[in-house]
C-alpha positions as CSV (number, residue, x, y, z in Angstrom):
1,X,0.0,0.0,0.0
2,X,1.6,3.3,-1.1
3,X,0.1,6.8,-0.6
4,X,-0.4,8.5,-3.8
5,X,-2.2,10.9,-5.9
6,X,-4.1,11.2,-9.2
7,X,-4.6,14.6,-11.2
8,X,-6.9,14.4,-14.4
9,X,-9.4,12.4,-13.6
10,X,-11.4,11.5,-16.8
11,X,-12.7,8.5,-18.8
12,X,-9.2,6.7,-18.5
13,X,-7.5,8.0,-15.2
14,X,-10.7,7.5,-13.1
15,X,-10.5,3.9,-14.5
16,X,-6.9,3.6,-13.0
17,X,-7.9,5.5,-10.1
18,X,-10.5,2.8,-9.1
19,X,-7.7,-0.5,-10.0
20,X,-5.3,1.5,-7.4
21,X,-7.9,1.4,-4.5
22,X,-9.1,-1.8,-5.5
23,X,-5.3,-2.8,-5.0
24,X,-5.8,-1.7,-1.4
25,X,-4.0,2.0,-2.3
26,X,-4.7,4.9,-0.7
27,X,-5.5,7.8,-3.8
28,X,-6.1,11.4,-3.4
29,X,-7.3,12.8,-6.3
30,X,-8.2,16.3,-8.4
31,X,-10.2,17.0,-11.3
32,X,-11.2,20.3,-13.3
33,X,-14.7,18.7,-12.7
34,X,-15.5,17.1,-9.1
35,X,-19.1,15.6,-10.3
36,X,-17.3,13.3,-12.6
37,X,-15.0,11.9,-9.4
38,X,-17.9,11.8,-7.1
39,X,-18.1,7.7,-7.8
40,X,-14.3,7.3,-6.6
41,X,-14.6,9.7,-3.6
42,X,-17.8,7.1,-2.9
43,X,-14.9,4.2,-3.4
44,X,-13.4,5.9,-0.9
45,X,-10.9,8.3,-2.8
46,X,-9.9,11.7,-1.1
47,X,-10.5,14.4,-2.7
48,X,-8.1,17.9,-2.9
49,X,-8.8,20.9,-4.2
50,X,-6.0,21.3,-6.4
51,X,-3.3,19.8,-7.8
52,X,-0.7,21.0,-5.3
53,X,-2.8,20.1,-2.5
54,X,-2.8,16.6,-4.2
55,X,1.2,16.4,-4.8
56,X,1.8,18.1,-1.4
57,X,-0.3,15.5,0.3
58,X,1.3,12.2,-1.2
59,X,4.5,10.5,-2.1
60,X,3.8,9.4,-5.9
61,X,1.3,12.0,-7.6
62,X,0.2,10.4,-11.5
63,X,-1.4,12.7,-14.0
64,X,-3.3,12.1,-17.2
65,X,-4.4,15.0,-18.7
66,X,-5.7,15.5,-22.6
67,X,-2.4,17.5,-24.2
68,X,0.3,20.0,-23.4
69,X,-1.6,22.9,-22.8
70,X,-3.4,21.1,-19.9
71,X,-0.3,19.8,-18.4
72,X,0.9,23.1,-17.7
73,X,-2.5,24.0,-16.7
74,X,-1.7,21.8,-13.6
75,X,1.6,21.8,-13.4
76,X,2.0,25.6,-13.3
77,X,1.5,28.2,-11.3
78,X,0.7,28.6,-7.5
79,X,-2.0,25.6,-7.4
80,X,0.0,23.5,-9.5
81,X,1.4,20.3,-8.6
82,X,5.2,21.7,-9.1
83,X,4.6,23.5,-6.0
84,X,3.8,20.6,-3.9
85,X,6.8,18.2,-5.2
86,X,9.7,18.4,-2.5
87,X,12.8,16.1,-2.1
88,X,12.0,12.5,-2.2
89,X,8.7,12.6,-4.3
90,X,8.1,10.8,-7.3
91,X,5.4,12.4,-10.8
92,X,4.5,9.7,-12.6
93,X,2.5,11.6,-16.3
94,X,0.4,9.0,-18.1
95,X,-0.5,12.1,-20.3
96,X,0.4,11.5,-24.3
97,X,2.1,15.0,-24.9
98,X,5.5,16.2,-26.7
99,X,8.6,14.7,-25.7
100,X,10.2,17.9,-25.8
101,X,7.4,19.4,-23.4
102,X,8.1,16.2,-21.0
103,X,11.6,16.5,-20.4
104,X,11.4,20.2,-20.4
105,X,9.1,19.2,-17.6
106,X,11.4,16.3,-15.5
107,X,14.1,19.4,-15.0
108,X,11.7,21.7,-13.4
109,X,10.6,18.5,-11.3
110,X,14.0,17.4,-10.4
111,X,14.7,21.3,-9.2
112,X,12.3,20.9,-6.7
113,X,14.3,17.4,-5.5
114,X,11.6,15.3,-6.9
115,X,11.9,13.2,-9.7
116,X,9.7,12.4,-13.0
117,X,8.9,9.5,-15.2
118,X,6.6,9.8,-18.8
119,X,4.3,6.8,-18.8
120,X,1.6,6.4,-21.5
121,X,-0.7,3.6,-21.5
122,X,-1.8,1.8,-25.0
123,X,-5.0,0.1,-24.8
124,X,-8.9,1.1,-24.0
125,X,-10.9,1.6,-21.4
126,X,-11.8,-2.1,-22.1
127,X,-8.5,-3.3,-21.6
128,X,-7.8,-1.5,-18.8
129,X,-10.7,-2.5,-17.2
130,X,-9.5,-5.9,-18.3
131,X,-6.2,-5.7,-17.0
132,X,-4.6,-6.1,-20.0
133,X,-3.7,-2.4,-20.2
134,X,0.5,-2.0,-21.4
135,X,2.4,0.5,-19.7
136,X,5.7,2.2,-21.3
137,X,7.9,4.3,-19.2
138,X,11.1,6.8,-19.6
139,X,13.4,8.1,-17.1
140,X,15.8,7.3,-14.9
141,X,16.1,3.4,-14.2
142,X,16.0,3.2,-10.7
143,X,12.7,5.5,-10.3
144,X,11.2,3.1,-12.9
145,X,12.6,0.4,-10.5
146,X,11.0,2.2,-7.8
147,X,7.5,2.8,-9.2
148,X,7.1,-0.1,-11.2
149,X,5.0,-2.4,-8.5
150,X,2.1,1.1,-8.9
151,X,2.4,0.8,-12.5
152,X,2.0,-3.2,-12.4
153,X,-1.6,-2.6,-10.1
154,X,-2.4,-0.7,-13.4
155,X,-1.3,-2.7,-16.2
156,X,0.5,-6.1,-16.4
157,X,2.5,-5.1,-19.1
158,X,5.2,-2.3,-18.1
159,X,7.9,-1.8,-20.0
160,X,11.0,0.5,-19.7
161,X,12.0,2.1,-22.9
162,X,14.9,4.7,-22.2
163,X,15.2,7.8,-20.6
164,X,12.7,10.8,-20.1
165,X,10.7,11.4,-23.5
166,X,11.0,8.1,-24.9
167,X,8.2,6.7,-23.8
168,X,5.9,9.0,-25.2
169,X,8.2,8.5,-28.8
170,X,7.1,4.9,-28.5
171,X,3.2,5.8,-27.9
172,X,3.3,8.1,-30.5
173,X,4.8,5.6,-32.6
174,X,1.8,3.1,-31.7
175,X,-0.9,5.8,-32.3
176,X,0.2,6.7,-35.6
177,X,-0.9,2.9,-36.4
178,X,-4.5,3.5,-34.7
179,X,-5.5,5.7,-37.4
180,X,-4.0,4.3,-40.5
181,X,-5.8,0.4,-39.5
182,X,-8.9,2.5,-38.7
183,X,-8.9,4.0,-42.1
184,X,-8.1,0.4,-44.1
185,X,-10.6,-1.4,-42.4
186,X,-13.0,1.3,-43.3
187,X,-11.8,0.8,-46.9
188,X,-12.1,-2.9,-46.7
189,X,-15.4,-2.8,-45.2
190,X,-16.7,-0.1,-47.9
191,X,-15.6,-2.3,-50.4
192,X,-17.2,-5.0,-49.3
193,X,-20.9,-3.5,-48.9
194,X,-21.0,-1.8,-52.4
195,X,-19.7,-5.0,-53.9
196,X,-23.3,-6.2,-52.2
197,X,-22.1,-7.9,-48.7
198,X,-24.0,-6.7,-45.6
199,X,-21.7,-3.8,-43.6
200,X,-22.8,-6.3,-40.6
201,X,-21.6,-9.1,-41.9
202,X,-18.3,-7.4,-43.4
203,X,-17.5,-6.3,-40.3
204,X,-18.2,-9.4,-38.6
205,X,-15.5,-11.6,-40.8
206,X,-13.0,-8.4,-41.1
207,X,-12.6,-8.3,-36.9
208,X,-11.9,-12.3,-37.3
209,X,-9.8,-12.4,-40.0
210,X,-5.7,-11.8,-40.3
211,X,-6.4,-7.9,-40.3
212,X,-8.0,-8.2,-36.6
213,X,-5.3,-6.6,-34.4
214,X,-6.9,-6.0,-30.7
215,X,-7.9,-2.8,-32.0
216,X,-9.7,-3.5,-34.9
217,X,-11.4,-6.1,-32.6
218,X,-12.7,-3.7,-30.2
219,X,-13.4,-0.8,-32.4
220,X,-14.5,-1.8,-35.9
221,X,-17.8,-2.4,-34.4
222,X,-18.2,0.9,-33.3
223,X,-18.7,1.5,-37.8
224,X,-22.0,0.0,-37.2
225,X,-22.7,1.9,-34.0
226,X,-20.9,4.3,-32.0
227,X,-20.3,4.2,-28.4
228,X,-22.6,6.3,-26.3
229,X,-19.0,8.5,-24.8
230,X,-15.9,8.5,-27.0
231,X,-13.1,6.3,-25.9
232,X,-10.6,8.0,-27.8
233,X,-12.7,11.0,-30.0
234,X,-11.3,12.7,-33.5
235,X,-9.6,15.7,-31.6
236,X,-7.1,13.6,-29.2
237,X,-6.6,11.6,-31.9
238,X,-5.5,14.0,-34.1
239,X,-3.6,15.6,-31.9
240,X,-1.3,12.8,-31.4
241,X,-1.1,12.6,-35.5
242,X,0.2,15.5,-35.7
243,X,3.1,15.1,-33.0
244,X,3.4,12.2,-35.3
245,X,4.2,14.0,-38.3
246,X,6.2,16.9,-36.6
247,X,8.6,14.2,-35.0
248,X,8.3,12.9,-38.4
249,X,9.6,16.3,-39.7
250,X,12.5,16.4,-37.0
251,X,13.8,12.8,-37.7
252,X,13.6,12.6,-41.3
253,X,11.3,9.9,-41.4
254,X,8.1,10.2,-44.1
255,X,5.2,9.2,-42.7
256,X,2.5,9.3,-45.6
257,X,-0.3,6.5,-44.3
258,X,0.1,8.9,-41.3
259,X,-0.5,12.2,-43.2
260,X,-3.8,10.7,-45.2
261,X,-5.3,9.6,-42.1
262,X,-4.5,12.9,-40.9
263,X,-6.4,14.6,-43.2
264,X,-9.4,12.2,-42.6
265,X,-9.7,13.7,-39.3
266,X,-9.8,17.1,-40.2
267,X,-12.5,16.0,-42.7
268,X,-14.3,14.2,-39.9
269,X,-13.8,18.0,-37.5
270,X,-15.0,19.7,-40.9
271,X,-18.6,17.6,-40.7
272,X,-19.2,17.9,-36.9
273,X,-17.8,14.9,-35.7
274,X,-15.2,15.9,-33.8
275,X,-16.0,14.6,-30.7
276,X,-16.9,11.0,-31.3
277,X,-14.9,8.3,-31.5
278,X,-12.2,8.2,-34.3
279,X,-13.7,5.3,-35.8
280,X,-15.9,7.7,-37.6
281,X,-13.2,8.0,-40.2
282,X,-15.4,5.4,-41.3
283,X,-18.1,8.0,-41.5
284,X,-16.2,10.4,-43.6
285,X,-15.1,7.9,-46.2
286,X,-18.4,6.3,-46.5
287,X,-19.9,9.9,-47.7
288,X,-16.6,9.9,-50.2
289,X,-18.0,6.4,-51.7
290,X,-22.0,7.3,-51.6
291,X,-22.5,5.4,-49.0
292,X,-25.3,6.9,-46.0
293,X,-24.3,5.6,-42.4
């Protein structure tokens, strides 16, 4: 049992919130919004009033917030959590953001004494739920040492990749992939219905066939009907396209499947959908091919 706290407390990290007191934890935790935490402060969750409260209060503070902007939000400032880290703390950010914004971020932690690890999950609220949620992390090895048995309570899988930033390289890398497979199933299954198969029963030998990678299982349903909340919606997706392509730009590698799924998503933000699911690339392409949802 560890003492720690959780900032960002949305449709994933209130998920991970409730596996670390079911692992007998004690969390204290902050969100923008305390209705949406009221089920975990039931569970038995503290709650704090703001980030610093939260960091001052524990010894490992995690965060997940949506992009850079709201790291800073709560990292910042007088009520941010950089004003609660003191010598012998531990941040732990699950948040998907710029490596060049993370480490930027571990030296203003380790001025205060404290130290910092980036660790982004892959998987969905199903697999986390699951427990078959994988965990990378960067940093220094023996904080990853340290705070791998919380990571563990969260996902099975935790792996260490390198130091600060890498981490998030490797789950940008893996993101990249979520669009482009969204996008061919969508043009397998498009091809299929106009050539006169069902989309139903497309979709049902697609998601069992050699193209069925966990995520295609899980979400190429959703082309038939979306989820009632997002799981991952068109603008945090495309966000983490474009760090994609920008690290693309830095390390001279092309990334063109990347770029056209890209562009997919700003089609899907053109026609309204921008916060649903990204599986309504689907969507957007079936208009392309004539084809009403």
């Amino acid at each position: 049992m560890t003492n720690l706290g959780f900032v960002g407390l949305g449709v994933m990290g209130s998920q991970m919130v409730n596996r670390l007191l079911g692992k007998g934890h004690a969390v204290t935790g902050y969100n923008r919004t305390r209705s949406k935490a009221q089920w975990l402060i039931d569970r038995g969750m503290k709650w704090a009033d703001s980030p610093r409260a939260v960091s001052a209060a524990v010894d490992v503070t995690f965060a997940m917030v949506t992009n850079s902007a709201a790291l800073a939000a709560i990292t910042d400032g007088l009520d941010g959590l950089l004003a609660g880290l003191s010598k012998g703390k531990t941040f732990i950010d699950m948040s998907t953001v710029s490596p060049t914004v993370s480490r930027a971020l571990a030296t203003k932690v380790r001025e205060k004494g404290a130290d910092m690890v980036d660790s982004p999950v892959s998987g969905s609220v199903t697999t986390l739920q699951e427990g078959k949620l994988s965990v990378m992390v960067g940093g220094r090895r023996e904080t990853f040492e340290r705070v791998r048995p919380l990571l563990e309570d969260i996902g099975p899988k935790v792996t260490y990749v390198g130091d600060n930033g890498l981490a998030l390289s490797m789950k940008i890398a893996i993101n990249l992939s979520l669009a482009t497979q969204m996008l061919a199933f969508s043009e397998g299954v498009l091809l299929a219905e106009k050539s006169g198969i069902a989309r139903e029963t497309a979709v049902d030998v697609l998601t069992h066939s050699a193209v069925a990678s966990p995520m295609i299982q899980y979400r190429g349903p959703f082309v038939l009907q979306q989820p009632a909340e997002a799981w991952f919606d068109v603008n945090m997706m495309q966000k983490d396209m474009l760090l994609a392509l920008e690290m693309g730009r830095q390390l001279d590698v092309p990334l063109p499947t990347t770029a056209i799924s890209n562009e997919f998503l700003t089609a899907a933000r053109a026609m309204g959908m921008a916060k649903q699911d990204f599986a309504v690339m689907f969507d957007v392409l079936a208009r392309m091919s004539g084809v009403s949802k």
